[in-house]
VEXDREN-2710 file (C-alpha; in Angstrom, 1 decimal):
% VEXDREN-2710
k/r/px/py/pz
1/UNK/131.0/77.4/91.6
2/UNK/129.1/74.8/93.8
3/UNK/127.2/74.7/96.7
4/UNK/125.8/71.2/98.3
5/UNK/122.7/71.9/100.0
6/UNK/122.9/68.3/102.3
7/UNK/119.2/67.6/103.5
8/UNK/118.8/64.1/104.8
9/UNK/115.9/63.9/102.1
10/UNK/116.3/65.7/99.6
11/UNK/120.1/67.2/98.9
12/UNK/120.8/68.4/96.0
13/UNK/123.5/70.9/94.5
14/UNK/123.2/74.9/93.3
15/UNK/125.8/75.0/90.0
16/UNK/126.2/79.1/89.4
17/UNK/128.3/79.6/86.4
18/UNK/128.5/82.0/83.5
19/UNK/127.0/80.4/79.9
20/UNK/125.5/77.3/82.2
21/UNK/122.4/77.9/80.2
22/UNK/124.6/76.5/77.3
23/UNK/125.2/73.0/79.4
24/UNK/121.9/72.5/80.6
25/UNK/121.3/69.2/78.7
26/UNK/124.6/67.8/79.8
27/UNK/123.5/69.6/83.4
28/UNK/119.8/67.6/83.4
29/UNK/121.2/64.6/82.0
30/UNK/123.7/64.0/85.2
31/UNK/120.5/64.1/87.4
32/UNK/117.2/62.4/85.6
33/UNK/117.1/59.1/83.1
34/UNK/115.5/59.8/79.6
35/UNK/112.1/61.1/80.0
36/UNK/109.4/63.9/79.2
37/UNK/110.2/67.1/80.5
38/UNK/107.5/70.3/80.7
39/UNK/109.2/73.6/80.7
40/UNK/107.1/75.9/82.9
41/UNK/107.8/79.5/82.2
42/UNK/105.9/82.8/81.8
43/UNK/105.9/84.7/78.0
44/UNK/108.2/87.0/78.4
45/UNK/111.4/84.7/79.5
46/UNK/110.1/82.4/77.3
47/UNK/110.8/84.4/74.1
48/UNK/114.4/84.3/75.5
49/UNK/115.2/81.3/76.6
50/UNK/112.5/78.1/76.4
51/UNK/113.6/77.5/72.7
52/UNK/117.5/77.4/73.6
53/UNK/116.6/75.3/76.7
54/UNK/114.2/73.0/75.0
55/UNK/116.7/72.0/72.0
56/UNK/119.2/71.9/75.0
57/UNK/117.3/69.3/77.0
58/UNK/116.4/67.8/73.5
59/UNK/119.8/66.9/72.5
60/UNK/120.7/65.4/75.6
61/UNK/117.7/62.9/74.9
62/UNK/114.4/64.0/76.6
63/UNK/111.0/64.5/74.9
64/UNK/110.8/68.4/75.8
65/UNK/106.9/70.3/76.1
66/UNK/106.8/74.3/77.3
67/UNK/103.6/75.8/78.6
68/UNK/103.8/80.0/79.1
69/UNK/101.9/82.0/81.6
70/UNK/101.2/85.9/81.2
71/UNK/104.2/87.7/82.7
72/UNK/103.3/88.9/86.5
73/UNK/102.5/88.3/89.9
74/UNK/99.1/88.0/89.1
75/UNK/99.6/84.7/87.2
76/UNK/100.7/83.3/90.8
77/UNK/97.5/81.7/91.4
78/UNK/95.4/78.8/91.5
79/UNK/93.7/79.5/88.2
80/UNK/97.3/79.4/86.5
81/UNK/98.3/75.9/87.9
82/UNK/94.9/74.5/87.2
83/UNK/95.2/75.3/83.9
84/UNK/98.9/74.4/84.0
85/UNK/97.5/70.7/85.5
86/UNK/95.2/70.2/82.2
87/UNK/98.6/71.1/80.2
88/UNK/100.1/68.6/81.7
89/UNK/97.4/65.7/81.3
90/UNK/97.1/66.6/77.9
91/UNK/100.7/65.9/77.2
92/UNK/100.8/62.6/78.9
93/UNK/103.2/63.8/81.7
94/UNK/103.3/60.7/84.5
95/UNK/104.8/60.5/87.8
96/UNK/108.1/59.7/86.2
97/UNK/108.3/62.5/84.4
98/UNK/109.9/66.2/85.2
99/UNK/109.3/69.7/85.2
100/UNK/111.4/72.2/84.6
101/UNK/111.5/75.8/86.4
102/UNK/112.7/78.8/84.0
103/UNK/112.3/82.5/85.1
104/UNK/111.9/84.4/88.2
105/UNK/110.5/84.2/91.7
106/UNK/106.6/83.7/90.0
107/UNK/107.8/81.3/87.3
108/UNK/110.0/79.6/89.7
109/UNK/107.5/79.8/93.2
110/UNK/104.4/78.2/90.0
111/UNK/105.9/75.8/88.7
112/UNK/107.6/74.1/92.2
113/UNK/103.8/74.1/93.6
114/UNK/102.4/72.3/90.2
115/UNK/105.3/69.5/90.7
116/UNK/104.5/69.4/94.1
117/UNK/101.2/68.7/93.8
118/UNK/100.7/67.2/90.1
119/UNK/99.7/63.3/90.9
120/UNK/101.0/64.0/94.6
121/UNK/104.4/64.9/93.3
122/UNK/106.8/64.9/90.7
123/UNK/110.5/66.0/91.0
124/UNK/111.6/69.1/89.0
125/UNK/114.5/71.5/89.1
126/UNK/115.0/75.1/89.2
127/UNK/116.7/77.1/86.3
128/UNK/116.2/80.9/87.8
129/UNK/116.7/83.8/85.6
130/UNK/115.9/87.0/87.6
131/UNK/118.5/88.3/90.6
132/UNK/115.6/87.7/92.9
133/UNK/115.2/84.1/92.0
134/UNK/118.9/83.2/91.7
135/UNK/119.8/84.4/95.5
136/UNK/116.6/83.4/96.9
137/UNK/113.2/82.2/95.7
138/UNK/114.8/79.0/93.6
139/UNK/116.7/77.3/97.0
140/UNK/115.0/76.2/100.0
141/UNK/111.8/74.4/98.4
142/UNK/109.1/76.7/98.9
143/UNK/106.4/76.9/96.7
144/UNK/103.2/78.3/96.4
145/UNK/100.2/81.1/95.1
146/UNK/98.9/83.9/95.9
147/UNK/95.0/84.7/96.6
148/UNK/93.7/88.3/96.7
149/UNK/93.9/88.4/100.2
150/UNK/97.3/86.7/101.3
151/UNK/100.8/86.2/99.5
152/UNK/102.1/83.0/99.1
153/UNK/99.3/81.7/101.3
154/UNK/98.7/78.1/99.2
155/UNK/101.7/76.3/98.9
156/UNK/104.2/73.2/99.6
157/UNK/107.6/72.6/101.1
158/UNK/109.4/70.7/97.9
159/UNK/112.7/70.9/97.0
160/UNK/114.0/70.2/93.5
161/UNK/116.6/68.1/92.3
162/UNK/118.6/70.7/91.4
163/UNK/119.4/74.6/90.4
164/UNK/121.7/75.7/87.7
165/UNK/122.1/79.6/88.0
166/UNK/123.5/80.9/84.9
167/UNK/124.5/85.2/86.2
168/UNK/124.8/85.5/82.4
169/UNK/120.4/85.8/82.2
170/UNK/120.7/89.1/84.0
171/UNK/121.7/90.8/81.3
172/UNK/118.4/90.8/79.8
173/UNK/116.6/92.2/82.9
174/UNK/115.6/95.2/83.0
175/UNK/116.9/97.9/85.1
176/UNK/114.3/98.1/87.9
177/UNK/114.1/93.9/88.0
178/UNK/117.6/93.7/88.5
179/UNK/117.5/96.6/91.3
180/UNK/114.8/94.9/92.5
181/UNK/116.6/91.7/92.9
182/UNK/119.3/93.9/95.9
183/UNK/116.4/93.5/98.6
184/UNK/116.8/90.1/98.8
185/UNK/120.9/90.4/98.7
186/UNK/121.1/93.1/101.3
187/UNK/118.8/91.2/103.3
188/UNK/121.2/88.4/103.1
189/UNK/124.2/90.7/104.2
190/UNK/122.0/92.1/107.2
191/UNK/121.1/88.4/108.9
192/UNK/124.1/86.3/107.9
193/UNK/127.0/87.4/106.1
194/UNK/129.1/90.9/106.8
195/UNK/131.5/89.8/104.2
196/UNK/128.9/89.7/101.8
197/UNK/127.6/93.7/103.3
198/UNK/130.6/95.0/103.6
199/UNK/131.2/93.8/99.4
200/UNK/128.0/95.8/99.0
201/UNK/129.1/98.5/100.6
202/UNK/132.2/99.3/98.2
203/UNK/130.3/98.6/95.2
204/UNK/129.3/101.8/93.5
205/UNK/125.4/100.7/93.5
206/UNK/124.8/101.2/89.3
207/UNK/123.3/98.7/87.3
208/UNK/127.0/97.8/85.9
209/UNK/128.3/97.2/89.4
210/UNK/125.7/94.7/90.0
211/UNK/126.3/92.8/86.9
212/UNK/130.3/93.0/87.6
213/UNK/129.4/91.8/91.2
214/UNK/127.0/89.0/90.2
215/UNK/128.6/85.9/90.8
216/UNK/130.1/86.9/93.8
217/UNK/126.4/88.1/95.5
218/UNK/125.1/85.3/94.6
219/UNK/127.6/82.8/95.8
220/UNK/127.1/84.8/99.1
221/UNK/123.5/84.7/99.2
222/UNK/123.1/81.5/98.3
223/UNK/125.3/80.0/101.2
224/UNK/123.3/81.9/103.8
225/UNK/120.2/80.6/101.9
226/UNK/121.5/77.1/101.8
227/UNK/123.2/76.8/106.0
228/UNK/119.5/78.2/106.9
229/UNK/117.2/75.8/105.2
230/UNK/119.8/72.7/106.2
231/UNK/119.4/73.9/109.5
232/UNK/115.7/74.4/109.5
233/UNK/114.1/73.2/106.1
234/UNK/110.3/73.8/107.4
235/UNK/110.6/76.8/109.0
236/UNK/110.2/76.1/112.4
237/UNK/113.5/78.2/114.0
238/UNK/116.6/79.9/112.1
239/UNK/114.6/80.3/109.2
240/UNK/112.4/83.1/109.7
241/UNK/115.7/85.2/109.6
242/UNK/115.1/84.8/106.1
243/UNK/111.6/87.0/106.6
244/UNK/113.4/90.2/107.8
245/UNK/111.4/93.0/106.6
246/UNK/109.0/90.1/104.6
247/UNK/106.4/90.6/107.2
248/UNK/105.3/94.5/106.1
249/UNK/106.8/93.3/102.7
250/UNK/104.1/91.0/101.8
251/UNK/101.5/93.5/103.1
252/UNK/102.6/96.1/101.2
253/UNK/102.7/93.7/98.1
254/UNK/99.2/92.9/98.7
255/UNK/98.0/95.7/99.7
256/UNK/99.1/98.2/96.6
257/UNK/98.3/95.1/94.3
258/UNK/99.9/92.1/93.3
259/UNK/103.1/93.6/90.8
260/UNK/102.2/97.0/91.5
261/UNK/105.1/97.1/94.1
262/UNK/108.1/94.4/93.0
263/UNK/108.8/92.1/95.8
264/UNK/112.3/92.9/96.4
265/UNK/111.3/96.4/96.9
266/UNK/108.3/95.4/99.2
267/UNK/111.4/94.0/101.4
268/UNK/113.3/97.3/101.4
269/UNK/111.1/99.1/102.4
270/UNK/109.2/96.8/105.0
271/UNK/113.1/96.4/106.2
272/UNK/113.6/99.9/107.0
273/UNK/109.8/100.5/108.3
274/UNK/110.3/97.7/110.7
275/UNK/114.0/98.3/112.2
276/UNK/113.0/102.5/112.5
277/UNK/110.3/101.6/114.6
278/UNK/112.5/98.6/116.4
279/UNK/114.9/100.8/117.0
280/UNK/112.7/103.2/118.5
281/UNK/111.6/100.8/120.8
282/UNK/115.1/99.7/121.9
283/UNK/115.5/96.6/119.9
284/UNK/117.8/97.3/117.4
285/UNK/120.9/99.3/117.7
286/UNK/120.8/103.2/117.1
287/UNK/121.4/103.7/113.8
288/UNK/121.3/100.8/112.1
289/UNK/118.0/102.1/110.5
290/UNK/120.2/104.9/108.8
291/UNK/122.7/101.9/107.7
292/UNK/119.9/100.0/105.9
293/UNK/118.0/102.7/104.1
294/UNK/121.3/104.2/103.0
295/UNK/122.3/100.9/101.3
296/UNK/118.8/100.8/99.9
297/UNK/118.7/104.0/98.4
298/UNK/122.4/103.5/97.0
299/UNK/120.9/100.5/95.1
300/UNK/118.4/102.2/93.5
301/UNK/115.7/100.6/96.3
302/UNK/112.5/102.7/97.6
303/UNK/112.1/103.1/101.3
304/UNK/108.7/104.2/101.2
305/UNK/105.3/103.9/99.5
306/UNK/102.3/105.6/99.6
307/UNK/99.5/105.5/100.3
308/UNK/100.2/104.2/103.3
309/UNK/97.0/102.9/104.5
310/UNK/97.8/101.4/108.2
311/UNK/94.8/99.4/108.8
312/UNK/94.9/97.8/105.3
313/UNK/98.2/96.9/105.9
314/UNK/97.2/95.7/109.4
315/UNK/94.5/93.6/107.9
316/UNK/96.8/92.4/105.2
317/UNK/99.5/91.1/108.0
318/UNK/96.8/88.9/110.0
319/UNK/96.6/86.6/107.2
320/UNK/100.3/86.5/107.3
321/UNK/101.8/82.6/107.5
322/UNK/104.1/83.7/110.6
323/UNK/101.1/85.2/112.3
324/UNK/100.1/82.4/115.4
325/UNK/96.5/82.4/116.8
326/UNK/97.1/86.1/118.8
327/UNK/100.4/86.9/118.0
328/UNK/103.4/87.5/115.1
329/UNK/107.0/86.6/114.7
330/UNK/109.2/89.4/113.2
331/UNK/112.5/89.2/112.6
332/UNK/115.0/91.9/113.9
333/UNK/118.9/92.5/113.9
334/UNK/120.9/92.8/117.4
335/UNK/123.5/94.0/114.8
336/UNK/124.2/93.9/111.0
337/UNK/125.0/90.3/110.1
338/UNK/122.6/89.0/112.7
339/UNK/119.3/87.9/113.2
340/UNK/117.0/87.1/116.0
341/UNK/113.3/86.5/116.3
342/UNK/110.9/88.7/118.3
343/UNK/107.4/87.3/119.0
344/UNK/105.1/90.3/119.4
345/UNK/101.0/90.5/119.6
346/UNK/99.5/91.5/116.5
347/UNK/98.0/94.1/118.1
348/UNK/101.1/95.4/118.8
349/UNK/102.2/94.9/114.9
350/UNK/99.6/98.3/114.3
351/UNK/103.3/100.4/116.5
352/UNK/105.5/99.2/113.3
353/UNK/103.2/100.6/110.4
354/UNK/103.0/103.9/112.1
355/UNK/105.1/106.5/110.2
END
């Protein structure tokens, strides 16, 4: 399966397809001429895939290097890429060189924002290996770090040259990273695409279903992903549907400490904290809440965390990036399979942390 994601820029195509990990030189030789490529990749995925992808990308011609992170969330930050930069000047990398992307949302958010800004730019491409990275994190070209007081906060708009998504990689997740990967899918099913909920809803929500289910979720998740970020690639309109329940998420994230809480579960649960108290308020249809947390829970997501500190979280959201001067954008659902923006005071923000 293909999906064309046709910016006026920058398009490029998402290949998913089981065993494409096998194919990748052919796969990187269709889109870049003979050059050095730097695998970018944290320890743990690169035990189990850089070797196969290096002598991949090495038999199709290129001059292959891999530098490996610690695992985590907490290797999203500036002391990572700098360290990452040094890597790269060591090993002669030039603006007509590559990097490659392999692993999930950390390896994949890392090493976009070290192309992006390495000598002002060099292209790379995405190879995502966790659910979370394959439906969401590897399309749309945002990159970025953390810092201890904001997610994401440092970062670029850059989008690669490419993303091969091989559903096959999932099997070596383990069970609560592949669980973790359904916030970002049902998110996808609650903003854009009741075909893709109502496939959720008659799955039986095990770890088995998922796998069964994986080309098919992410096909679906994907095209939302990819309509969206044609139709607004920086973020200025439709693409803040893509923050429902982001906006407590990231908080929470933060808050609890960076991998304590996995980001897809930060999104469940800042999705059902948020549309409880928007429905509450007359925002969101009566018992759509129920709708949401049920489909968490059947996945194996948490809808709650604790402690639940309010003005920590409170705190955390001010530094948020959809926070403007006085006021935040949230994103709420008029019904399931559509999104809307409401623009509320952060002040106000302090009604949807309160339990």
């Amino acid at each position: 399966m293909k999906l064309h994601v046709d910016l006026t820029h920058n398009p490029y195509d998402i290949v998913i397809k089981r065993g494409a990990l096998s194919e990748v030189g052919i796969w990187v030789a269709e889109l870049w001429q003979p050059q050095k490529i730097a695998i970018i990749t944290d320890n743990h995925v690169a035990r189990l895939y850089a070797e196969k992808v290096k002598l991949g990308l090495e038999g199709a011609g290129f001059e292959v290097c891999v530098f490996d992170f610690l695992e985590g969330e907490a290797s999203k930050s500036l002391t990572t890429a700098t360290k990452a930069y040094e890597f790269l000047i060591k090993q002669g990398m030039t603006r007509s060189d590559g990097i490659v992307a392999l692993g999930g949302g950390v390896a994949g958010d890392l090493a976009g924002f070290i192309a992006s800004t390495y000598m002002r730019g060099i292209h790379f491409l995405q190879i995502p290996t966790s659910l979370t990275a394959q439906v969401d994190s590897s399309i749309g070209g945002k990159t970025g770090v953390n810092t201890p007081l904001a997610k994401n906060i440092v970062g670029s708009f850059a989008q690669p040259d490419g993303v091969l998504i091989d559903p096959d990689t999932l099997q070596t997740l383990g069970k609560r990273e592949l669980i973790e990967g359904m916030g970002e899918v049902i998110k996808y099913g609650l903003i854009n695409d009741v075909e893709l909920w109502q496939e959720l809803e008659t799955m039986s929500g095990t770890t088995q279903s998922i796998l069964e289910h994986a080309e098919s979720i992410i096909y679906h998740s994907c095209d939302v992903k990819r309509k969206i970020v044609v139709e607004d690639e920086f973020e200025g309109d439709v693409r803040m549907y893509l923050n429902f329940g982001h906006t407590i998420g990231h908080a929470i994230e933060q808050t609890a400490g960076y991998g304590k809480v996995m980001h897809g579960e930060a999104v469940a649960i800042g999705m059902v904290q948020l549309s409880r108290v928007a429905e509450q308020k007359g925002l969101m249809p009566a018992g759509i809440t129920q709708q949401i947390a049920d489909m968490c829970i059947k996945f194996g997501l948490p809808i709650d965390h604790e402690p639940w500190e309010v003005e920590e979280l409170y705190t955390a959201l001010t530094h948020d990036k959809k926070a403007r001067g006085n006021s935040i954008k949230t994103v709420i659902l008029p019904k399931i399979g559509q999104a809307a923006v409401n623009q509320i005071p952060l002040a106000e923000m302090k009604d949807y942390l309160v339990k």
